[in-house]
KESEDO-752805 format. One record per residue: residue number from 0; residue in one letter; chain; x, z, y of N, C-alpha, C, CB in turn. Coordinates in pm, 1 decimal, always signed. Glycine has a CB too. Layout:
<pts>
dovex|voba|vomar|n_c1|n_c3|n_c2|ca_c1|ca_c3|ca_c2|c_c1|c_c3|c_c2|cb_c1|cb_c3|cb_c2
NUM|A|A|X|Z|Y|X|Z|Y|X|Z|Y|X|Z|Y
...
</pts>
This chain:
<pts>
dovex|voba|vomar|n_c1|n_c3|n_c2|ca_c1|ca_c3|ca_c2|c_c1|c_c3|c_c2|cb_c1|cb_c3|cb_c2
0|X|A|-964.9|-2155.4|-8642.7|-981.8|-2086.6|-8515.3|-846.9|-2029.1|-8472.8|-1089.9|-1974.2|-8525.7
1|X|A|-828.1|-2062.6|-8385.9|-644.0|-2004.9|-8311.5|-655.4|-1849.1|-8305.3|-598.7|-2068.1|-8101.7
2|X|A|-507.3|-1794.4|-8320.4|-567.8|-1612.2|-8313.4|-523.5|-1624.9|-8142.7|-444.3|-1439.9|-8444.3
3|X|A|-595.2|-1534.2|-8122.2|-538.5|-1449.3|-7966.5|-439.3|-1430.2|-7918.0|-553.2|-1337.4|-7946.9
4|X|A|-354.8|-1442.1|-7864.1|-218.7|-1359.9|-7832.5|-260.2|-1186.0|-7838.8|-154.0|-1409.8|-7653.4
5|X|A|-365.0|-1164.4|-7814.3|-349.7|-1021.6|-7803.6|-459.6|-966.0|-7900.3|-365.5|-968.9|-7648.8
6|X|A|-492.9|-1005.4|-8001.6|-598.1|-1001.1|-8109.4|-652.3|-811.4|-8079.4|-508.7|-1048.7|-8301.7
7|X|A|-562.1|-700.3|-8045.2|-674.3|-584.0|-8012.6|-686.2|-589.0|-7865.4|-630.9|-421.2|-8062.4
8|X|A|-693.7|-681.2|-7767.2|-762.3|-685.1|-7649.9|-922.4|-680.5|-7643.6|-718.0|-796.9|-7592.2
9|X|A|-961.2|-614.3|-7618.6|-1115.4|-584.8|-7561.8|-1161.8|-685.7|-7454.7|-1126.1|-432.5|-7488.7
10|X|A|-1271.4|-784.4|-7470.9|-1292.7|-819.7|-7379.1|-1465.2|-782.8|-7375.8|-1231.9|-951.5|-7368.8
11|X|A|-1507.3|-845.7|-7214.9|-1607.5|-776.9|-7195.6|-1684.9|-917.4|-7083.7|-1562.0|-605.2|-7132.1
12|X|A|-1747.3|-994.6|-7121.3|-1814.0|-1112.5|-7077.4|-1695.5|-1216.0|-6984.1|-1953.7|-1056.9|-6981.3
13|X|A|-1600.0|-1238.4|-7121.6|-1468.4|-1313.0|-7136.5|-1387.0|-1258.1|-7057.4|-1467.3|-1452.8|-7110.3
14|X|A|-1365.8|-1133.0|-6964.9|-1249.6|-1098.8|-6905.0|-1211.9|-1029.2|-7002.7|-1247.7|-1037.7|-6778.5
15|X|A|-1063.2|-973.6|-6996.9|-1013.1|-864.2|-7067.4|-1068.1|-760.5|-7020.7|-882.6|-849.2|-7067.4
16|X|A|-1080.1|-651.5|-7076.7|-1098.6|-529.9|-7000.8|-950.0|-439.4|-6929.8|-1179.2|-436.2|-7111.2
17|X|A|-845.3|-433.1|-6973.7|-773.5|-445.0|-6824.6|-750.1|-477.8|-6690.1|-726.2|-470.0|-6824.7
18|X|A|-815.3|-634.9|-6725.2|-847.5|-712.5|-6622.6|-956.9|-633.5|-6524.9|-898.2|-846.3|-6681.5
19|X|A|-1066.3|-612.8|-6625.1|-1175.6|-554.8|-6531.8|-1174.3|-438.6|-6492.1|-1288.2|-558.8|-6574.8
20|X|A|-1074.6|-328.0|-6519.7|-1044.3|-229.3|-6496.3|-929.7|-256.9|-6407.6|-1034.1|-158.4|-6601.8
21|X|A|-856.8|-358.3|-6342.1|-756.0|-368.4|-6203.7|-855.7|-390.1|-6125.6|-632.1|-488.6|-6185.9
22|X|A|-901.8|-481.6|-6134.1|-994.6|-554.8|-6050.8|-1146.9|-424.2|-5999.8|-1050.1|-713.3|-6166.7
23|X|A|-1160.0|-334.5|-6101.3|-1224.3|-233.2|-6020.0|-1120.3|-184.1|-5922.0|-1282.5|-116.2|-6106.5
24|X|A|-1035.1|-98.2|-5988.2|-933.1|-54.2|-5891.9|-877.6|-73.7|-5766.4|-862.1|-62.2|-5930.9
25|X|A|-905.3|-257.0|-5789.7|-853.0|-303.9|-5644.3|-984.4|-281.0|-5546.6|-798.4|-484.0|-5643.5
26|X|A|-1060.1|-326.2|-5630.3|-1209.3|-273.1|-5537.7|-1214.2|-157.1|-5477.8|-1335.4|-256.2|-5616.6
27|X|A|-1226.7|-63.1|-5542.3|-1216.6|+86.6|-5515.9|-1081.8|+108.6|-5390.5|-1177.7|+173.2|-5685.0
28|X|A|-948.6|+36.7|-5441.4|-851.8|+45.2|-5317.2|-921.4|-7.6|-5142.9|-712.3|-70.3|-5367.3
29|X|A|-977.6|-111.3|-5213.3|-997.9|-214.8|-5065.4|-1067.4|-124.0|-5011.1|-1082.9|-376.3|-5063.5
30|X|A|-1228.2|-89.4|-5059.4|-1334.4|+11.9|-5025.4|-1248.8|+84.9|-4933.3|-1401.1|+104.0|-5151.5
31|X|A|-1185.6|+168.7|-4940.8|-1097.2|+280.5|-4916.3|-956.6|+272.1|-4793.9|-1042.1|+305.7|-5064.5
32|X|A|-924.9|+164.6|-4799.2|-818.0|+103.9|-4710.3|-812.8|+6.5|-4652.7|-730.2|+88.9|-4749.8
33|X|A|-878.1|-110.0|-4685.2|-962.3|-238.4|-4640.8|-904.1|-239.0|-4505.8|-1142.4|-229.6|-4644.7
34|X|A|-945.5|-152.5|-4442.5|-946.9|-153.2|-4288.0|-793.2|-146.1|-4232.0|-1037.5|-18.5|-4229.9
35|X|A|-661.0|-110.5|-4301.8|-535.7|-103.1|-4255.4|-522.4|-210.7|-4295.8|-444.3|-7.5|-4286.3
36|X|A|-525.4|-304.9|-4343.3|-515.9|-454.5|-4382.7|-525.8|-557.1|-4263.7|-632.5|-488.3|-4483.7
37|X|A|-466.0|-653.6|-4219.8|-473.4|-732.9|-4069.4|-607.6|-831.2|-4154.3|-279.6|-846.1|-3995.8
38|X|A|-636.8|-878.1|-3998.8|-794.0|-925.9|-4056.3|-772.8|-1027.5|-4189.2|-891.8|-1026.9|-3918.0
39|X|A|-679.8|-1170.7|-4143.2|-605.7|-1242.6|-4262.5|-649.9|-1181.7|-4404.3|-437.8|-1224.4|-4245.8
40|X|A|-571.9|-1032.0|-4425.4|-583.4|-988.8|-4503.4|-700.8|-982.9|-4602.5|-548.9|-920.8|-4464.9
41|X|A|-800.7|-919.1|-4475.4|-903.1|-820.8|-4513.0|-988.8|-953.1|-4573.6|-978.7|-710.8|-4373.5
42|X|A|-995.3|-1065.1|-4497.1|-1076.5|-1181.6|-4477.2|-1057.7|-1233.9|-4643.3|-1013.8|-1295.9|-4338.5
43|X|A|-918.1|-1235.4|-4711.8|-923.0|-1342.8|-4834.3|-957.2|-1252.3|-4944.7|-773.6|-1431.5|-4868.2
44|X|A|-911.7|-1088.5|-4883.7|-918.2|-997.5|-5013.6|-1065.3|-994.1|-5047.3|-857.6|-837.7|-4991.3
45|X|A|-1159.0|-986.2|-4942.7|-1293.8|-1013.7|-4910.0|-1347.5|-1060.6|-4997.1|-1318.4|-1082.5|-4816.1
46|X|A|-1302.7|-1214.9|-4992.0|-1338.3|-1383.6|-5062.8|-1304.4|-1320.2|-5202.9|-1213.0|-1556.8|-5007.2
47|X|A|-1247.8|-1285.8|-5232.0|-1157.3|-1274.3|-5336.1|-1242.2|-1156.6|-5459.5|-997.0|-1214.8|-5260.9
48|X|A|-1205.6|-1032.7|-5395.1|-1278.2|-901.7|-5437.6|-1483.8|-918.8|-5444.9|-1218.1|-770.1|-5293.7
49|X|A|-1478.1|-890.6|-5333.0|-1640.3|-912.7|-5293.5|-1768.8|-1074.0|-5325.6|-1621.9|-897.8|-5117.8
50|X|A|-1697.9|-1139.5|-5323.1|-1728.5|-1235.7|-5304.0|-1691.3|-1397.7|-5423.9|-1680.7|-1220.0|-5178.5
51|X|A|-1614.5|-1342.9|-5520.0|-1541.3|-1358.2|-5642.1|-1530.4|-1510.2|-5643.9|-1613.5|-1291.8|-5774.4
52|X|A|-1446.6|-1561.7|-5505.2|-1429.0|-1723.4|-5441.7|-1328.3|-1680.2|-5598.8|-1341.5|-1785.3|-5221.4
53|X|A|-1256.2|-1824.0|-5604.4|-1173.3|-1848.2|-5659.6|-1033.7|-1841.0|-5549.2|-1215.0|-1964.3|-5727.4
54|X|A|-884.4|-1856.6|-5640.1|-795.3|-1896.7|-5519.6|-797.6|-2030.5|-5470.6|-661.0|-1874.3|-5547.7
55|X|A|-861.8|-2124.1|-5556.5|-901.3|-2255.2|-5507.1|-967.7|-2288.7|-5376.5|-977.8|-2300.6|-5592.6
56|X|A|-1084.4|-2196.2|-5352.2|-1187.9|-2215.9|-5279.7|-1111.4|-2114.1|-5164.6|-1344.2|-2180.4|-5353.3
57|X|A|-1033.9|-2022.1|-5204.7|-1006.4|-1926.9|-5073.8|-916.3|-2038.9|-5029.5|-929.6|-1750.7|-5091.3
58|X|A|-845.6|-2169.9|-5088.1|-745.3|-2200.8|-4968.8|-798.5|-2330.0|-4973.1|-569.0|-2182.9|-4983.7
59|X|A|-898.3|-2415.4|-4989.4|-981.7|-2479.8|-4923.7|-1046.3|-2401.1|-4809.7|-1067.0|-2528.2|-5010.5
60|X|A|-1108.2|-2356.9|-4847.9|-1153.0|-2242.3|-4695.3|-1122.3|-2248.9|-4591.3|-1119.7|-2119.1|-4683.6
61|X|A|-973.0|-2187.9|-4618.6|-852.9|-2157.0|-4533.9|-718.1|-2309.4|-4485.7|-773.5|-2024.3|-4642.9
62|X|A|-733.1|-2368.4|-4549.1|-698.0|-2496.7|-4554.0|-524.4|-2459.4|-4551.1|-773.1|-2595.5|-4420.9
63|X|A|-509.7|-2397.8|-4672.7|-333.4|-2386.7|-4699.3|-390.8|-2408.2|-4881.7|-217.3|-2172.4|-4634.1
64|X|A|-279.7|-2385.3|-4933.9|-200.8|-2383.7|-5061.3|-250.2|-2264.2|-5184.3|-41.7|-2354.2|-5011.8
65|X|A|-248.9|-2287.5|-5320.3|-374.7|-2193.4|-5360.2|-232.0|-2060.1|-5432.1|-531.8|-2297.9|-5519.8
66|X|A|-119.3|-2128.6|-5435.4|-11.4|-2068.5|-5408.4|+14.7|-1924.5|-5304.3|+49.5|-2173.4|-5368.0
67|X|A|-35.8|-1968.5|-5195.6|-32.8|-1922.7|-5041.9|-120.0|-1792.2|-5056.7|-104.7|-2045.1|-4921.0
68|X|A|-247.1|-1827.0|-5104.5|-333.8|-1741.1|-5108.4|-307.4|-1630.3|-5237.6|-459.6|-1818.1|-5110.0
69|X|A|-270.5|-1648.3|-5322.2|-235.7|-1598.1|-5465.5|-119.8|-1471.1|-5396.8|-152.6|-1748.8|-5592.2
70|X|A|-54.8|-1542.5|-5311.2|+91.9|-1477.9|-5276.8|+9.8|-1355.1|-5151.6|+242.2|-1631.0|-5189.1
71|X|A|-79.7|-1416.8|-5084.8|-126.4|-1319.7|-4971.9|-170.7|-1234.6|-5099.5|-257.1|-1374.3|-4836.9
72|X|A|-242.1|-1232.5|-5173.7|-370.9|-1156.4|-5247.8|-284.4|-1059.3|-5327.6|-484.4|-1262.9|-5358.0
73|X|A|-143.7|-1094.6|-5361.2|-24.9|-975.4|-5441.3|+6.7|-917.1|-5392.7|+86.4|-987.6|-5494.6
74|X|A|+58.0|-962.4|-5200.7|+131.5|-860.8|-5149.7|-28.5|-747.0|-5086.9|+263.1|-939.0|-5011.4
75|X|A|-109.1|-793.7|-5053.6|-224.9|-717.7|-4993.6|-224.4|-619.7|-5076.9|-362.1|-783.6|-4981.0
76|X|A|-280.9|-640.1|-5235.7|-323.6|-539.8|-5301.2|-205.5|-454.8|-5323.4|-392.2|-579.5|-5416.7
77|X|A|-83.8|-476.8|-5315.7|+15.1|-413.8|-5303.1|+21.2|-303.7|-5200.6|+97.4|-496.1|-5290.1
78|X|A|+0.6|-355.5|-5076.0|+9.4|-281.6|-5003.5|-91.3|-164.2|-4983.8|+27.7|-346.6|-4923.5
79|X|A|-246.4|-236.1|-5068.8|-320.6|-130.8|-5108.3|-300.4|+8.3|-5192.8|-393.7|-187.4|-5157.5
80|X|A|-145.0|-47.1|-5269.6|-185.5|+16.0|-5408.0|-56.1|+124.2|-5288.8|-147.3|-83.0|-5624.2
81|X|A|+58.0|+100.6|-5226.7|+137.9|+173.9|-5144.2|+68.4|+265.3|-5039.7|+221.6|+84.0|-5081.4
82|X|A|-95.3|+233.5|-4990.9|-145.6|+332.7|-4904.1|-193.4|+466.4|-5003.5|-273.6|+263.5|-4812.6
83|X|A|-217.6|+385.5|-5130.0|-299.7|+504.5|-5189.0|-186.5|+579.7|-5263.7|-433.6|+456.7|-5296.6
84|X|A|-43.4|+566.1|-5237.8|+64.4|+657.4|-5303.5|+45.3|+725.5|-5223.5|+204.7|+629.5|-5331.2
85|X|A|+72.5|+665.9|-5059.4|+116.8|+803.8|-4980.0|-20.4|+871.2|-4936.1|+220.2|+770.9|-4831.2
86|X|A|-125.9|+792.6|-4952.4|-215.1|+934.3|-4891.5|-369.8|+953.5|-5026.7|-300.6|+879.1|-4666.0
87|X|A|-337.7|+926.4|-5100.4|-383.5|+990.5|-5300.0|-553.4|+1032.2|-5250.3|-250.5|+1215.2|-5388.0
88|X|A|-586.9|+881.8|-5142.8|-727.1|+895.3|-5154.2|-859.6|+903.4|-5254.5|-742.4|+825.5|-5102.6
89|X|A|-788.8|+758.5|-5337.9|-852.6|+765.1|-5428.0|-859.3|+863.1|-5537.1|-838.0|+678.8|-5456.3
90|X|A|-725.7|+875.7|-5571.3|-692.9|+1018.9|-5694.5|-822.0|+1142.2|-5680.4|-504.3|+1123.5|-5640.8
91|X|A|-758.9|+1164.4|-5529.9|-852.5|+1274.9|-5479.3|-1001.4|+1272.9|-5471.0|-819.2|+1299.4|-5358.0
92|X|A|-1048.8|+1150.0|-5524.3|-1228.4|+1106.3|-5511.4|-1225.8|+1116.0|-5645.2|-1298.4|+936.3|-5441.3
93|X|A|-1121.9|+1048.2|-5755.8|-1134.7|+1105.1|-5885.6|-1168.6|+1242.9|-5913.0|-1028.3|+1086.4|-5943.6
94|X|A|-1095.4|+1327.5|-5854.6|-1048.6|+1430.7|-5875.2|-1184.4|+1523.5|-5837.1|-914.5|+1444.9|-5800.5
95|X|A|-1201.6|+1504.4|-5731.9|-1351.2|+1578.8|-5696.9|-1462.8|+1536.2|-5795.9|-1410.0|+1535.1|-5538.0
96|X|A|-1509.4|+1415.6|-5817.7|-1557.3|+1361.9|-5964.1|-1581.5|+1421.2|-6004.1|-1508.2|+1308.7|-6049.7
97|X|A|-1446.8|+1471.8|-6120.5|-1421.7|+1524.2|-6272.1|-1483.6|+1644.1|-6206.0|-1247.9|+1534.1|-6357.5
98|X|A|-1425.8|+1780.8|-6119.4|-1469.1|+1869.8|-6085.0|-1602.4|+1931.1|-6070.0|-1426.2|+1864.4|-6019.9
99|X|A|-1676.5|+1772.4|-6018.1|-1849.4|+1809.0|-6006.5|-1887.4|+1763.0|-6135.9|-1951.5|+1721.8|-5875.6
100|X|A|-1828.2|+1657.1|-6205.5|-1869.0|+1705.3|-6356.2|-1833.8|+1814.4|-6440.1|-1838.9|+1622.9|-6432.2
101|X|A|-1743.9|+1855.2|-6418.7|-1732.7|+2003.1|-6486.2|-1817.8|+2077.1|-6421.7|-1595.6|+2076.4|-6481.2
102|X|A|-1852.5|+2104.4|-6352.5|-1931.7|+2185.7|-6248.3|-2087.9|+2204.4|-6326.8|-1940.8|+2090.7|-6081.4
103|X|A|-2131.5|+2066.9|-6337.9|-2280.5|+2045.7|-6388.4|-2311.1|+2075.5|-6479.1|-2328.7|+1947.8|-6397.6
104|X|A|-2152.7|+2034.0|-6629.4|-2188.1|+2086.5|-6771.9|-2172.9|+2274.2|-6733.3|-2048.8|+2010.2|-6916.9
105|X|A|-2121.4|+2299.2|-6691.0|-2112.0|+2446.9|-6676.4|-2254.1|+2519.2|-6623.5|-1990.5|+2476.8|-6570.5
106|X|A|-2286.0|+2446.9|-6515.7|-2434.2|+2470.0|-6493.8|-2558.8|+2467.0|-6614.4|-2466.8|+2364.7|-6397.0
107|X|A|-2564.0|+2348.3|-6695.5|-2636.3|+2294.4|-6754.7|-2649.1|+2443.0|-6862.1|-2585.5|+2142.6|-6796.9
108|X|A|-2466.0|+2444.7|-6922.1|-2469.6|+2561.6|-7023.9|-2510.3|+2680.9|-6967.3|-2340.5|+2588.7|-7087.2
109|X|A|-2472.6|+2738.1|-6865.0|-2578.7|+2845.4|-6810.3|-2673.7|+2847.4|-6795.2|-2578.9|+2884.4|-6729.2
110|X|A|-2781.3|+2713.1|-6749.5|-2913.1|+2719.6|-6792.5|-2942.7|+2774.6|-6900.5|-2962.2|+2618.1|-6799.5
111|X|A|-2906.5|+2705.6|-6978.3|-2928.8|+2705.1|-7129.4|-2942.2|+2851.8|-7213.7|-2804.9|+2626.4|-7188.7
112|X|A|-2806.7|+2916.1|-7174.9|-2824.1|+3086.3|-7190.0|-2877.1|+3170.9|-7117.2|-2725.6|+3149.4|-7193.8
113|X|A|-2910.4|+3143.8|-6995.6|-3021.8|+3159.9|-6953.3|-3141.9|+3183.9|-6994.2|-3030.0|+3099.9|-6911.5
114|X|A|-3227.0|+3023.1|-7048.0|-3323.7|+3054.9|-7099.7|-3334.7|+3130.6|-7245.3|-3377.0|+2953.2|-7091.0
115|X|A|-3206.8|+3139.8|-7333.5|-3167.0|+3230.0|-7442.0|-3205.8|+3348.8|-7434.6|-3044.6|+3239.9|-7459.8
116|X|A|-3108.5|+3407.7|-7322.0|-3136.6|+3586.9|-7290.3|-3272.7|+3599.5|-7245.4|-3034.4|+3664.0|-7156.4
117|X|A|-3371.5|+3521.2|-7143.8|-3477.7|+3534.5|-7145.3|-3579.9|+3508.7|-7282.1|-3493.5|+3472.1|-7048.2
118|X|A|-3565.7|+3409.9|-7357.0|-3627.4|+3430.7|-7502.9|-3616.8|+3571.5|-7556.3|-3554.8|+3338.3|-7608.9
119|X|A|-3511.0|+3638.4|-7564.9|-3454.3|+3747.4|-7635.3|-3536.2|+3862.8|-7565.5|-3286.1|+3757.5|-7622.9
120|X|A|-3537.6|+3834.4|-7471.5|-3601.2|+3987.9|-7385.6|-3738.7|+4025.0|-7403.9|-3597.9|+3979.4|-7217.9
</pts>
């Protein structure tokens, strides 16, 4: 059996899990910015993200080069990954996240002593 090139890579129904963790990301970018993208754009990232064409099928589709499309699909998400420097949409949806999960365990543990001091009384 051949070893891996990357024998502690995690995979997860044959992707890597890096893989599937960009590929959320880019999701989560598009979700979020999609719309500053020219239609071109929006149209292959679409095929691509949503719709999980191949680059084969996006430039049959499109009737160019699977080259062409590969090259649109780097600079796009690029430009995705440059909206979310300057305006830290996503960060900031993380960020509220973590917050309402801290929020809930904090709740939860005040229940909890809650019903304590009421036992006690």
């Amino acid at each position: 059996m051949p070893l891996s090139p990357c024998p502690m890579l995690v995979t997860c129904q044959g992707m890597a899990l890096d893989t599937l963790q960009a590929r959320s990301r880019s999701l989560a970018l598009f979700e979020r910015y999609g719309a500053l993208l020219t239609d071109h754009q929006r149209e292959v990232l679409d095929l691509h993200l949503n719709s999980d064409w191949s680059l084969a099928e996006i430039a049959n589709h499109g009737g160019t080069s699977r080259a062409a499309v590969h090259d649109l699909i780097r600079r796009s998400t690029q430009s995705l990954e440059d909206y979310e420097k300057r305006l830290g949409l996503l960060a900031e949806a993380g960020r509220r996240r973590r917050a309402i999960e801290s929020v809930e365990r904090d709740l939860v543990a005040l229940k909890r002593r809650l019903v304590r001091l009421e036992s006690n009384a």
